[in-house]
N, C-alpha and C positions, 0 to 999 in steps of 0.2 A: 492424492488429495481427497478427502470425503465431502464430496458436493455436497449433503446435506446441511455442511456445516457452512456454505459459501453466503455469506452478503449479496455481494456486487464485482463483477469483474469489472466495471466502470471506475475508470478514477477519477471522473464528476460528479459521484452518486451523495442525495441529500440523504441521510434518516436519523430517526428521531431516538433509533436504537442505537445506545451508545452505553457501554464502551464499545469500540470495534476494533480490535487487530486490522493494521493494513499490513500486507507481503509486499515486497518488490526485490528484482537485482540490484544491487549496488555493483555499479562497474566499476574496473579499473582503466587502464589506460587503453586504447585503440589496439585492441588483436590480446589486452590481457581477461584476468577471466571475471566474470561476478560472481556474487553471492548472496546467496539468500540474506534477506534483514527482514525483522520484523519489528514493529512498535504499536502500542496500546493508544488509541485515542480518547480520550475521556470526553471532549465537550467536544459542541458545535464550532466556538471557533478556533480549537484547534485543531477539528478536522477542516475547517476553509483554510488554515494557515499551510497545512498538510499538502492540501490539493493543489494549492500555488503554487509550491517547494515541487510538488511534484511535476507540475509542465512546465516549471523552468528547467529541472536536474532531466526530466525526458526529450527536452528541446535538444539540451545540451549533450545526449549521448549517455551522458552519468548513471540515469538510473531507469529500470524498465519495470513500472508497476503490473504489479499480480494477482492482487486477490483483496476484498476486503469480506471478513470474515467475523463468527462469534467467538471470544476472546477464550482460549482455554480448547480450543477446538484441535486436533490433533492434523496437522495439513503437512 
């Protein structure tokens, strides 16, 4: 991963810099495996809509966010 290119490893982080790639695992089921996903955010509230999806699906085991980053950034 080229930290220069890193955001925020926080997945409650606010900014005003947008778009931003967010990374995470998408898991599968209990002992199977994950995988990289990534998706472009464009606005403010669908990075809030983003971040909710996201401590629900991290509640639940589902998914383990990673990185949010500058879009086009090779990670």
């Amino acid at each position: 991963m080229n930290a220069a290119k890193v955001i925020s490893f926080r997945r409650d982080y606010y900014t005003t810099r947008l778009p931003v790639k967010a990374q995470w695992y998408q898991c599968g089921e209990l002992g199977g495996t994950c995988r990289l996903t990534a998706r472009i955010i464009h606005s403010a509230h669908e990075l809030s809509a983003f971040q909710d999806e996201v401590s629900r699906r991290e509640n639940s085991g589902e998914w383990i966010f990673l990185v949010y980053a500058e879009p086009g950034a090779a990670m």
